[in-house]
Backbone as a chain_set.jsonl record, in Angstrom:
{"seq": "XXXXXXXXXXXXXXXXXXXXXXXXXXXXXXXXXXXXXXXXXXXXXXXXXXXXXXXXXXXXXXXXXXXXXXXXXXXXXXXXXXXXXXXXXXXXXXXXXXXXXXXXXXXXXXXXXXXXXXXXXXXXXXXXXXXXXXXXXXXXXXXXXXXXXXXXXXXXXXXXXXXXXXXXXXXXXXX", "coords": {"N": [[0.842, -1.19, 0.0], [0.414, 2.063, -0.574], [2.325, 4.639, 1.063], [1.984, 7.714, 0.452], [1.166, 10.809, 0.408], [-0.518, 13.496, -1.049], [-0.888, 17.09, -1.436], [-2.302, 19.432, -2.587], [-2.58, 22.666, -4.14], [-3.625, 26.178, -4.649], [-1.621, 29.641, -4.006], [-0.773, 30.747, -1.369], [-3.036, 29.223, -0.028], [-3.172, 27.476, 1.908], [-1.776, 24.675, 1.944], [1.112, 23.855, 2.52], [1.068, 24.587, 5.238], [-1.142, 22.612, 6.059], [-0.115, 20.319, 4.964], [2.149, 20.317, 6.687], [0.752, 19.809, 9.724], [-0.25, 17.248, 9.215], [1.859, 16.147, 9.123], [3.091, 16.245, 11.609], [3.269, 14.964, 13.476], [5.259, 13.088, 13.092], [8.095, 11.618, 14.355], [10.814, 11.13, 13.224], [11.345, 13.086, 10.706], [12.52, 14.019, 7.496], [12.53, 17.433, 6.13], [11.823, 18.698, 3.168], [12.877, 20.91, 0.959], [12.367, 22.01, -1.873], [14.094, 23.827, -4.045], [15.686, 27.086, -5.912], [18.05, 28.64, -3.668], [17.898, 31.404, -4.007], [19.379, 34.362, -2.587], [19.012, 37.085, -3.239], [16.935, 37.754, -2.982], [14.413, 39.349, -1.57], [11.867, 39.278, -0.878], [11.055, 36.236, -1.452], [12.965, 35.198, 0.751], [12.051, 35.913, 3.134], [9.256, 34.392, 2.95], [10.949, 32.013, 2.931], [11.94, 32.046, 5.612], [9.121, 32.113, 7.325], [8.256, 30.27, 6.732], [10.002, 28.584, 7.685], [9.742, 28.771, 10.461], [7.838, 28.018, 11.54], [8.131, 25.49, 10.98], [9.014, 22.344, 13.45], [12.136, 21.761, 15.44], [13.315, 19.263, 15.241], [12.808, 18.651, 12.989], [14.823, 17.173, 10.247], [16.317, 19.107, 7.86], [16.531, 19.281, 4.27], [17.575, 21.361, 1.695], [17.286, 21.666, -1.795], [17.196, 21.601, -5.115], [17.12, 18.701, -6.68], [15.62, 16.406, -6.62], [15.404, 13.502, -6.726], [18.02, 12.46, -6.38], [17.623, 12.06, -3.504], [14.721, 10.68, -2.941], [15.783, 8.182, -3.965], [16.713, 6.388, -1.862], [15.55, 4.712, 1.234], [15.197, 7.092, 3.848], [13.824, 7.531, 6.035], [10.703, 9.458, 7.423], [9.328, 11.838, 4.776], [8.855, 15.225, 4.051], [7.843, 17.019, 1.28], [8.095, 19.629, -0.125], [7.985, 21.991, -2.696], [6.334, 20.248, -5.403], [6.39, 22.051, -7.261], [8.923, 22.758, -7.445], [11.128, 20.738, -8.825], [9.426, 20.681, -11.055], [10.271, 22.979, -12.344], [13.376, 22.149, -12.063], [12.936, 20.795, -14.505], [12.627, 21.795, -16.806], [14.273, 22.803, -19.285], [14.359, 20.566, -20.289], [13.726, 18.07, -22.855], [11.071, 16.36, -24.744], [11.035, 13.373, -24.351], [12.897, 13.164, -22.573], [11.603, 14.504, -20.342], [9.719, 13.278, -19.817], [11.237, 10.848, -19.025], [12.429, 11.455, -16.661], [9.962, 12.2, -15.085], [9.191, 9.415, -15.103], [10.954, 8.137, -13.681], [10.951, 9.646, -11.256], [8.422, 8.711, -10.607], [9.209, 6.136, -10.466], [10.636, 5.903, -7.541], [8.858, 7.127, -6.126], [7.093, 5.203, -6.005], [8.456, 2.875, -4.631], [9.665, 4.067, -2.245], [9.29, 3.235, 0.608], [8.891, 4.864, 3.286], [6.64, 7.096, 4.815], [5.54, 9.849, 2.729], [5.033, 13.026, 2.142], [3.405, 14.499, 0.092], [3.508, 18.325, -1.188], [2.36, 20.422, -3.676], [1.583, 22.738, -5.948], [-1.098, 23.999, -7.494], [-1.778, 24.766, -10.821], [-3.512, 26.278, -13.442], [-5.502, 27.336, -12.981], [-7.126, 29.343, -14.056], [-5.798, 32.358, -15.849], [-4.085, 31.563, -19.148], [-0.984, 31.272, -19.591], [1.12, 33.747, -21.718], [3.75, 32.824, -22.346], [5.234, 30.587, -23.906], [7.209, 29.394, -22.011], [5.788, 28.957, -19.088], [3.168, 27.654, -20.122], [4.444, 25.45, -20.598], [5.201, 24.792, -17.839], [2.947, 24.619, -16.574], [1.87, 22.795, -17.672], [3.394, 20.505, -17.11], [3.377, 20.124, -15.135], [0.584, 19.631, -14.102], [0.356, 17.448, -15.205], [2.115, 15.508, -13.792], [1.18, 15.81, -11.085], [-1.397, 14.596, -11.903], [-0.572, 11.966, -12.152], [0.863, 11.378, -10.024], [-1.134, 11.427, -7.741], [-2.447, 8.808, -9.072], [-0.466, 7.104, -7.872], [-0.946, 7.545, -5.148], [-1.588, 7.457, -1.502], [-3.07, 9.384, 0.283], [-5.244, 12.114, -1.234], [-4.96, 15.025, -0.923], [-6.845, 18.461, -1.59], [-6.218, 22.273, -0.943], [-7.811, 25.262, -0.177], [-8.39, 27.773, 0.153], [-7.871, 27.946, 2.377], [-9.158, 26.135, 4.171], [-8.781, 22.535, 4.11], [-9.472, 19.55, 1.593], [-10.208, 16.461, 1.241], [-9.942, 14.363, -1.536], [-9.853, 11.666, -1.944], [-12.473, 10.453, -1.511], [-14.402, 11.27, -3.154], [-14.476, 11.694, -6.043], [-15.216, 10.776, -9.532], [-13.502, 8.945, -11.364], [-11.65, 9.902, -14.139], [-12.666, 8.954, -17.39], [-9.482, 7.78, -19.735]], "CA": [[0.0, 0.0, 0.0], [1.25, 3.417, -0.79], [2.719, 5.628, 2.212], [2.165, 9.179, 0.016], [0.389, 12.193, 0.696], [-0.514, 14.639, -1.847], [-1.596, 18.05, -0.678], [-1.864, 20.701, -3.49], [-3.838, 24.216, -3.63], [-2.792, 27.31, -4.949], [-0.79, 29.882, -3.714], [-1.881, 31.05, 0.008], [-4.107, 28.282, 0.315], [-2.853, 26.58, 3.33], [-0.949, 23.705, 1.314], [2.138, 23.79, 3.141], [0.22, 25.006, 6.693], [-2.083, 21.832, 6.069], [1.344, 19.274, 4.433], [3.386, 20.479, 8.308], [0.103, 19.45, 10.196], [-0.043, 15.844, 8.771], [3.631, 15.609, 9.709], [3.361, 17.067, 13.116], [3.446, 13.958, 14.84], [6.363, 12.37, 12.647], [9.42, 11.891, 14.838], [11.722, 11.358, 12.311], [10.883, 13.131, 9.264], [13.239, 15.148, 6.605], [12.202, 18.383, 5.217], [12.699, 18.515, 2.008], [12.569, 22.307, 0.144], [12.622, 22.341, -3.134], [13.852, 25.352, -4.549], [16.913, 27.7, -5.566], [18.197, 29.376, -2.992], [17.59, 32.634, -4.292], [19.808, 35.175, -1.74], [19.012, 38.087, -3.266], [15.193, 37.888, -3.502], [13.815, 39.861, -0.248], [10.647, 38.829, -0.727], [11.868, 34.702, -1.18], [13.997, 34.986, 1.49], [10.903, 36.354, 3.899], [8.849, 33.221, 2.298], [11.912, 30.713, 3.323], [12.012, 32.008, 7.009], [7.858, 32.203, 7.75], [8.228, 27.916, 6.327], [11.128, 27.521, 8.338], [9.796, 29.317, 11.498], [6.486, 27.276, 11.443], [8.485, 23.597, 11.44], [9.661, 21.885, 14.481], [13.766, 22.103, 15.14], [13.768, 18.535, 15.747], [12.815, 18.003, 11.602], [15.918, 17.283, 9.763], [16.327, 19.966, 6.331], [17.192, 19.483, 2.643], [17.448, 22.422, 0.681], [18.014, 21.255, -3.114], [17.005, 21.489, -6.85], [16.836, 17.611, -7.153], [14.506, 15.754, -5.863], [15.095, 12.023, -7.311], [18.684, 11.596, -5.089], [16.849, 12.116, -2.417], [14.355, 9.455, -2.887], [16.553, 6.85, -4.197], [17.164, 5.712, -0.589], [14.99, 5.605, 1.826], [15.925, 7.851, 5.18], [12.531, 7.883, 6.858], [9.345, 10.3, 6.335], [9.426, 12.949, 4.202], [7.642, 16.085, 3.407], [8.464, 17.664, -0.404], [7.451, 20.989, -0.436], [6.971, 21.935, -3.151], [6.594, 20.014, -6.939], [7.273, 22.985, -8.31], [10.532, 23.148, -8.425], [10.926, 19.562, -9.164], [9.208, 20.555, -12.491], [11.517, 23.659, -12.947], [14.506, 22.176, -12.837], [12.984, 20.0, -15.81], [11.779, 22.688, -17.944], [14.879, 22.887, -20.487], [14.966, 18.854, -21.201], [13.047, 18.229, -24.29], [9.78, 15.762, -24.443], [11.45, 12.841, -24.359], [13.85, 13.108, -21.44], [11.192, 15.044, -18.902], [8.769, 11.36, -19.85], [11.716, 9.552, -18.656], [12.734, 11.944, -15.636], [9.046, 11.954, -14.615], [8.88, 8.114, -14.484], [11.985, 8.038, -12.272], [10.246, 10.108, -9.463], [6.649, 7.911, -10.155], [9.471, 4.796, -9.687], [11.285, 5.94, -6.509], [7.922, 7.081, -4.999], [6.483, 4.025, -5.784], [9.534, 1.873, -3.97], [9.848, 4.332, -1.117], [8.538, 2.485, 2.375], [8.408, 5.493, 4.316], [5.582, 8.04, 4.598], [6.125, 10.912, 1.982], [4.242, 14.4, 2.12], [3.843, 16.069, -1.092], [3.026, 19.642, -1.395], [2.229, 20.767, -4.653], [1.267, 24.155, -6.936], [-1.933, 23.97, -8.707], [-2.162, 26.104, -11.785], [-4.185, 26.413, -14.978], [-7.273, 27.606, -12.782], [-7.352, 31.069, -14.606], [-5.233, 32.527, -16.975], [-3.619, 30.956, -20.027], [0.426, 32.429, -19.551], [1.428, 34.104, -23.13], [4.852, 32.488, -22.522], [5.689, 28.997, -24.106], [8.034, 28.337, -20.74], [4.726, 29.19, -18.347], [2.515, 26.843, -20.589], [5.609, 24.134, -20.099], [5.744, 24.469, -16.223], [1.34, 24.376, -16.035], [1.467, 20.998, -18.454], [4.198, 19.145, -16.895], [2.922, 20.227, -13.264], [-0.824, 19.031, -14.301], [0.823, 15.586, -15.917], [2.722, 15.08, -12.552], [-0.132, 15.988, -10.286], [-2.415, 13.743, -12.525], [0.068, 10.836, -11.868], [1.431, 11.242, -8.806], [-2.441, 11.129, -7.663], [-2.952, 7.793, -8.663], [-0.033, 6.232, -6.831], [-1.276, 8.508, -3.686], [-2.82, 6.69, -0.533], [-4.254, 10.536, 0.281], [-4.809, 12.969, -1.997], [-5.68, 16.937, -0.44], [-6.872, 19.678, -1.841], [-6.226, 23.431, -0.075], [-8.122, 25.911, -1.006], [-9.409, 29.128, 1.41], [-7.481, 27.65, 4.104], [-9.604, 24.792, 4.026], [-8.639, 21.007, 3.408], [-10.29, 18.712, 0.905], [-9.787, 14.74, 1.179], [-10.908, 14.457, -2.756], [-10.094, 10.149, -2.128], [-13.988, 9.606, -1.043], [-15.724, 12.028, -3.297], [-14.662, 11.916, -7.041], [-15.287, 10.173, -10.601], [-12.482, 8.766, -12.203], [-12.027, 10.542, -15.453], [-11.744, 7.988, -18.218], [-8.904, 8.378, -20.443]], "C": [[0.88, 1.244, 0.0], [1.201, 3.944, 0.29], [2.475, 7.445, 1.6], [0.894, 9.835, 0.316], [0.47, 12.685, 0.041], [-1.48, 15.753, -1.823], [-1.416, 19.406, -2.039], [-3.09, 21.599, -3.366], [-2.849, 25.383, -4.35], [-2.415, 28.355, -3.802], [-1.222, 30.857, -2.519], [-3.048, 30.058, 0.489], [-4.12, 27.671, 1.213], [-2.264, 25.024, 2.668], [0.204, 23.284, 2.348], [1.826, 23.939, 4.724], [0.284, 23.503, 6.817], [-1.17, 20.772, 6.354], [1.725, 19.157, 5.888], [2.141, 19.891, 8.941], [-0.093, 18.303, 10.233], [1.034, 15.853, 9.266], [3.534, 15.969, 10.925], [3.348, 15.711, 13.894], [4.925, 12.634, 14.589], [7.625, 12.316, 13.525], [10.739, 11.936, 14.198], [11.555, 12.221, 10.513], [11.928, 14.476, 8.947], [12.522, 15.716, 5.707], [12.31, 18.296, 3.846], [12.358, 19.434, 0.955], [13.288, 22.268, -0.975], [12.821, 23.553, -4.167], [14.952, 25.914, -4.689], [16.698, 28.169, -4.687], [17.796, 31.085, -2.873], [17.957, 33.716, -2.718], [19.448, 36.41, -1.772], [17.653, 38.692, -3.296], [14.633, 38.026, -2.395], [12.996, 39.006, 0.482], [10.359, 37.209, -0.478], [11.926, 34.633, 0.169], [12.699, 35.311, 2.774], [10.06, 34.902, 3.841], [9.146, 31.945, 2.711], [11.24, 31.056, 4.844], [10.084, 31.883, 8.021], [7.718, 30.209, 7.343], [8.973, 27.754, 7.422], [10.628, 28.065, 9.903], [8.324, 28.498, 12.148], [7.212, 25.641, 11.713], [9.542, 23.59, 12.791], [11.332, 21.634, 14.235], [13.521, 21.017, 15.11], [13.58, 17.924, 14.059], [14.475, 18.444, 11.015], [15.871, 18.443, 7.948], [17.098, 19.401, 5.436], [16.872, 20.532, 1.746], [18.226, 22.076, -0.523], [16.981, 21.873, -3.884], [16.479, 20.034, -7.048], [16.656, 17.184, -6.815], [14.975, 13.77, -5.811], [16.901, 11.671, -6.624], [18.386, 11.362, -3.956], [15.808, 10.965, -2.16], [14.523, 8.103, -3.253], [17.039, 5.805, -2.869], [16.225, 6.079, 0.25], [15.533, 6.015, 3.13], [15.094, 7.882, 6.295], [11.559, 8.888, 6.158], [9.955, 11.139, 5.937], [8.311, 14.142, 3.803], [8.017, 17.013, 2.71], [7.596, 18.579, -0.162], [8.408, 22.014, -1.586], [7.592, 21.343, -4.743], [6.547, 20.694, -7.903], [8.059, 23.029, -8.517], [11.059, 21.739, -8.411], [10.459, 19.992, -11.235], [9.988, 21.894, -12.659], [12.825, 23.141, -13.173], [14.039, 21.019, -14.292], [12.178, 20.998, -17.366], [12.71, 22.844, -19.522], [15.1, 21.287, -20.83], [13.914, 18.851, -21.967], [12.129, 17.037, -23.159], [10.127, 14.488, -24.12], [12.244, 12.391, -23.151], [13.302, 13.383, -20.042], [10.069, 13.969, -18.797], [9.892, 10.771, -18.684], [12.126, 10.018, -16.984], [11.254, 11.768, -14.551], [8.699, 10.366, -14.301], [10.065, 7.518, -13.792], [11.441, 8.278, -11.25], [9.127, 9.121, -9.763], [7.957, 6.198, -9.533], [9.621, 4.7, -8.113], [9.829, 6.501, -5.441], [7.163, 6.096, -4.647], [7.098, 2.953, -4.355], [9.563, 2.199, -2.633], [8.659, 3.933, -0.075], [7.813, 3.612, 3.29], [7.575, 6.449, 4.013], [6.139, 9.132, 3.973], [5.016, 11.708, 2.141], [4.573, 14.814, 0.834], [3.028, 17.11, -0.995], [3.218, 20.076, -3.116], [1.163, 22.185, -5.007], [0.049, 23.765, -7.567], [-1.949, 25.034, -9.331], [-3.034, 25.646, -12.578], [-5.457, 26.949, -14.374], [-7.554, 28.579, -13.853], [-6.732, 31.43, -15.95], [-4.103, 31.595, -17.488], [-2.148, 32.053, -19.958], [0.824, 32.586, -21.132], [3.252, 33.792, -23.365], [4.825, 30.791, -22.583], [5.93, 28.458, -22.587], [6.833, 28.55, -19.664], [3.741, 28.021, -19.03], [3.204, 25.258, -20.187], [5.146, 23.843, -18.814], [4.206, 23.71, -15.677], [1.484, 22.669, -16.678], [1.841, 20.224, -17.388], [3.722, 18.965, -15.211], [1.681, 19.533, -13.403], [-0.312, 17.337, -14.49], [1.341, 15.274, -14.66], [1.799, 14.652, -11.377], [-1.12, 14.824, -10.695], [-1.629, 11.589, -11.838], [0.512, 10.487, -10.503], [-0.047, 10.794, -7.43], [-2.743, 9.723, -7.787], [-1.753, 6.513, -7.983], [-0.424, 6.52, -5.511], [-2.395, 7.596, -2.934], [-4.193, 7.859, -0.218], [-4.129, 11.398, -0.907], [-5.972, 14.499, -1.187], [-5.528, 17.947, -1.64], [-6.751, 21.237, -0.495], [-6.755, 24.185, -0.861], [-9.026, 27.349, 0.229], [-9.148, 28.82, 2.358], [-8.389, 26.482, 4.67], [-8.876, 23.472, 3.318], [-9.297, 20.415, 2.783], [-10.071, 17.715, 1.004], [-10.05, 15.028, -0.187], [-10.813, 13.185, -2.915], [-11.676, 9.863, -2.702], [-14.825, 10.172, -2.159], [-15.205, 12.328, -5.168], [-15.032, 10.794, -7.883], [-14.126, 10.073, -11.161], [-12.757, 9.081, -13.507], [-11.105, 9.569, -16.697], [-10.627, 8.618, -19.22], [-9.388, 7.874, -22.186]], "O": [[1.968, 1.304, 0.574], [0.092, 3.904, 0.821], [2.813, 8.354, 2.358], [-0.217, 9.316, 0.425], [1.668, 12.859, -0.182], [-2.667, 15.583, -2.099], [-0.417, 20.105, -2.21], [-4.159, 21.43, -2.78], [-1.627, 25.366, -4.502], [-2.809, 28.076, -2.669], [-2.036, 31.743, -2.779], [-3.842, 30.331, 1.389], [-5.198, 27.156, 1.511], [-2.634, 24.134, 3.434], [0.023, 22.24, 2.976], [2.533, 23.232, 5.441], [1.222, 22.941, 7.382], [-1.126, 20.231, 7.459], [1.67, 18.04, 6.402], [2.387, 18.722, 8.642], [-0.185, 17.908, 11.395], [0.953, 15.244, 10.333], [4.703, 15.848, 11.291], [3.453, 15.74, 15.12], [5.397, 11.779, 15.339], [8.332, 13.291, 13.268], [11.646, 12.675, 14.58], [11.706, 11.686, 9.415], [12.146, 15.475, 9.632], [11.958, 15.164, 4.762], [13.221, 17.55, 3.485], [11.641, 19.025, 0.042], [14.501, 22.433, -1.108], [11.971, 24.079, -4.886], [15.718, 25.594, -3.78], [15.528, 28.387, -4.374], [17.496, 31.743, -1.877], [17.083, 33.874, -1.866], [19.433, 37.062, -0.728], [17.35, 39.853, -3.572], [14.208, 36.979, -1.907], [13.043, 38.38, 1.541], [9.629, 36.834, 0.439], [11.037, 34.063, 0.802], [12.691, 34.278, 3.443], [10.257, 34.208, 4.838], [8.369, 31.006, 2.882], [10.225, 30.482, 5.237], [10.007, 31.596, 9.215], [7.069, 29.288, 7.839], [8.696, 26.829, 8.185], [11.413, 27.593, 10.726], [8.017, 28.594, 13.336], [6.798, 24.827, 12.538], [10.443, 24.37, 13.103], [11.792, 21.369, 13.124], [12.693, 21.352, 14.263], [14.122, 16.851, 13.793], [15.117, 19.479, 11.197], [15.135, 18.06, 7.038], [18.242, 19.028, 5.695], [15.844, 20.485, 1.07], [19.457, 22.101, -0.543], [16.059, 22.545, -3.422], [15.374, 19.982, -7.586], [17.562, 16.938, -6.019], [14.777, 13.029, -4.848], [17.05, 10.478, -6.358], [18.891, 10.42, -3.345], [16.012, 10.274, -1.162], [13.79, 7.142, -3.021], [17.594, 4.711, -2.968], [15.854, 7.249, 0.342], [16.393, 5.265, 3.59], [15.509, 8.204, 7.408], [11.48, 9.162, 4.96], [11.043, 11.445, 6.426], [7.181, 13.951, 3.352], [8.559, 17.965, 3.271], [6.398, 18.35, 0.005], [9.393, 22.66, -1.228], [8.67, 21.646, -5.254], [6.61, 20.366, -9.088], [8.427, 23.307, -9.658], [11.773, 21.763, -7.409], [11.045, 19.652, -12.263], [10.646, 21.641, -13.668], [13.467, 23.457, -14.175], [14.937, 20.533, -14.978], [11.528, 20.789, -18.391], [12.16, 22.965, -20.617], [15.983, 20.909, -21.6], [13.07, 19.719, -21.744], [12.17, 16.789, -21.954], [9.305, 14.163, -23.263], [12.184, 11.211, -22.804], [13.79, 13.004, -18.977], [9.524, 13.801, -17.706], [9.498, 10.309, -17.613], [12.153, 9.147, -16.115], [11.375, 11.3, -13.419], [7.992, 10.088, -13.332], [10.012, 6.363, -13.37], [11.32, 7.47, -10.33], [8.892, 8.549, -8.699], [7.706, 5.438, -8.598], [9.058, 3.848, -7.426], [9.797, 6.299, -4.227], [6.635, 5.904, -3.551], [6.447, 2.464, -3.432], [9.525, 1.327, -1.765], [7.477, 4.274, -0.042], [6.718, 3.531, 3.846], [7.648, 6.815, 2.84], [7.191, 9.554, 4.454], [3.943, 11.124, 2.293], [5.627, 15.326, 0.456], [1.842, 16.919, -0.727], [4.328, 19.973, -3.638], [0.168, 22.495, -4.353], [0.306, 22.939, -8.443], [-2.085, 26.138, -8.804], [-3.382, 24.477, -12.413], [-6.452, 27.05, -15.093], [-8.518, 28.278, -14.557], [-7.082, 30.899, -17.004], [-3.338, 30.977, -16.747], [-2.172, 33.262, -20.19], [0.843, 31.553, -21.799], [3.928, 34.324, -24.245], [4.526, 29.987, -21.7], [5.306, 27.567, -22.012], [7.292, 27.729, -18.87], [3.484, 27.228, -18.125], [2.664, 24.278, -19.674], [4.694, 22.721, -18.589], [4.073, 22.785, -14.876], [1.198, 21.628, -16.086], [1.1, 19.459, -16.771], [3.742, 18.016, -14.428], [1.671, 18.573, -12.632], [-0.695, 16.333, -13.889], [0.663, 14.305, -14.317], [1.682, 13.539, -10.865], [-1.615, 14.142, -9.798], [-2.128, 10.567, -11.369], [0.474, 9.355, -10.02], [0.107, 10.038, -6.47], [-3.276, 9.204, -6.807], [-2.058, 5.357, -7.69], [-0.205, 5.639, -4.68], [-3.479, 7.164, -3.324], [-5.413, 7.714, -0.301], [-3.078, 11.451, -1.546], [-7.175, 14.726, -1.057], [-4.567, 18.193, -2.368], [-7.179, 21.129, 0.655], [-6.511, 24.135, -2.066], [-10.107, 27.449, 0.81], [-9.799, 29.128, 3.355], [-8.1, 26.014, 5.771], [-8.491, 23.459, 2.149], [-10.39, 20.534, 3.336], [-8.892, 17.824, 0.666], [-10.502, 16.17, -0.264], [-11.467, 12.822, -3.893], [-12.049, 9.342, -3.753], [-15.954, 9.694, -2.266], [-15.701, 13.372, -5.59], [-15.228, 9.741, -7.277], [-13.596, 11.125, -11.517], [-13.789, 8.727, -14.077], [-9.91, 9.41, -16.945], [-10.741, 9.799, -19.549], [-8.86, 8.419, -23.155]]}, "num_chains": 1, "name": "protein.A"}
């Protein structure tokens, strides 16, 4: 049976709030922030410390870019915040290569034993972005989300600071 959690919502939604709450009783569990560093970005850097000031000292941190050494072993729980940048750093590999990168992470989440948290970005509610690389990031994030979903024991929605289960209460949409 699958150990994953998948908690997505857009941006203020309580995603990440909701993701740390599920984990709050984990004794061992590694962080795991996905994201450049970005030093020079005020506003970021404000962003990092309101995440990091909210989790318990006793969680262990990973601050990376790449997600898939990380779950090649397992270490204990985890909680990925966020599969956004997971699909940024795959935005310059062609169609071909971000297939095969994407069914690396569906293997290693499959394999991994211990309880995983994902936090994830929903986009496409609204506007259509007039940039190719914005159309890229919504696809490959929707295709991920779509997949990562049906290995998922839970799957959450956030949305108004509210939680959704959406397990109990949808239609599978044939393909």
């Amino acid at each position: 049976m699958s150990h994953i959690t998948l908690v997505s919502g857009g941006v203020k939604s309580g995603k990440s709030e909701f993701a740390e709450y599920l984990a709050g009783k984990e004794e061992n569990l590694t962080y795991v922030a996905l994201s450049e560093l970005r030093p020079n970005d005020i506003e970021w850097q404000k962003k990092v410390s309101t995440h990091k000031s909210r989790r318990p000292k006793s969680w262990n941190l990973i601050e990376t870019e790449n997600l898939l050494p990380i779950i090649q072993v397992d270490k204990g729980s985890l909680l990925i915040d966020s599969l956004g940048g997971f699909i940024v750093n795959t935005l310059e590999k062609n169609e071909e290569e971000w297939k095969n990168y994407l069914n690396k992470l569906l293997y290693y989440l499959k394999i991994y034993k211990s309880k995983i948290i994902i936090v994830s970005e929903q986009t496409g509610w609204g506007l259509v972005s007039e940039y190719e690389i914005g159309n890229l990031y919504t696809n490959r994030l929707g295709i991920s989300l779509k997949e990562i979903t049906k290995i998922s024991k839970e799957n959450w929605l956030t949305i108004n600071g509210k939680a959704i289960r959406l397990d109990n209460m949808f239609f599978e949409i044939p393909n």
